[in-house]
C-alpha positions in Angstrom: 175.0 170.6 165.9 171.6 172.2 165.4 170.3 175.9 165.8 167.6 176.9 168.0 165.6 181.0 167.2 164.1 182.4 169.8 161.9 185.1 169.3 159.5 187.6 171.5 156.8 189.6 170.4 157.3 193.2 170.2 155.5 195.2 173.2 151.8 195.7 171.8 151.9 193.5 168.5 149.6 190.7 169.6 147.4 192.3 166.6 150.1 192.4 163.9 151.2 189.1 164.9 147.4 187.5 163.9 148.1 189.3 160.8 151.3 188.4 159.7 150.7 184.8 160.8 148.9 183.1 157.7 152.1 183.6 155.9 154.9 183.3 158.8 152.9 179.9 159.1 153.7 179.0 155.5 157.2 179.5 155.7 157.4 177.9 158.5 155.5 174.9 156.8 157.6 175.3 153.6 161.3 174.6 155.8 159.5 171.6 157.7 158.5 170.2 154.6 162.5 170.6 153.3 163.6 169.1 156.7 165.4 172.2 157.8 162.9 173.0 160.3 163.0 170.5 163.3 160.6 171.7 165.5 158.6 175.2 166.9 156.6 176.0 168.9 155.3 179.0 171.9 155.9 178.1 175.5 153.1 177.4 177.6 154.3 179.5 180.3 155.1 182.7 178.8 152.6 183.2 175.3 155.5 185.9 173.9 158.0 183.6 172.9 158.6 180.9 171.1 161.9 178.7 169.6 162.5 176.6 166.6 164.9 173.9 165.7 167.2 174.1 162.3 169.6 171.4 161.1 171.7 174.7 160.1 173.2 177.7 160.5 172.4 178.7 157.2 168.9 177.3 157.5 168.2 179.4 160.5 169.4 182.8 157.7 167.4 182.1 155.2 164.1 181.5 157.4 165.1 184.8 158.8 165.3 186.9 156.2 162.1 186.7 154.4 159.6 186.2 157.5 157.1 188.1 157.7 157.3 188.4 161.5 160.6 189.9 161.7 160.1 192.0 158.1 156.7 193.7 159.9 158.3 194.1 163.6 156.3 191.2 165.2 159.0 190.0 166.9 161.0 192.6 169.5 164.0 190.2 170.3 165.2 187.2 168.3 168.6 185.2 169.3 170.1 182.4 167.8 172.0 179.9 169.5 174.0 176.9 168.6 172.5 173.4 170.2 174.7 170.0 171.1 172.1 167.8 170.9 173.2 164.5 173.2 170.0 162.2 172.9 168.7 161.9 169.5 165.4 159.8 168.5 166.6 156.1 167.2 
């Protein structure tokens, strides 16, 4: 079972967002680098959101309570959602 975090900006915080990213970036670099983090990324078709992949639960908590996107109100809505993942890489 993995966890997936969806988050969308906040109305207006394209600006705070470019701020804040340097060191959202970093932790997002610091949990790939533990393999905790999976994968993240925006979607293509709508630039306010984007997801990420956690092995855990508990990964998925601690990325979430020290980022800097959700500590300065980048992000307006974030949801996290259990993932049965059925075709996995060999």
């Amino acid at each position: 079972m993995k966890h997936v975090l969806s988050y969308e900006l906040a109305d207006g915080a394209h600006a705070l967002a470019m701020e804040h990213y340097p060191a959202h970036r970093a932790r997002l670099d610091e949990f790939h680098e533990r393999g905790v983090l999976l994968l993240v990324g925006t979607f293509a078709d709508e630039p306010i959101g984007a997801m990420a992949v956690f092995t855990t639960r508990d990964a998925v908590d601690e990325f979430m309570a020290d980022d800097p996107f959700l500590k300065h109100g980048v992000v307006g809505h974030h949801r996290v959602r259990e993932w049965d993942e059925v075709l996995q890489p060999e």
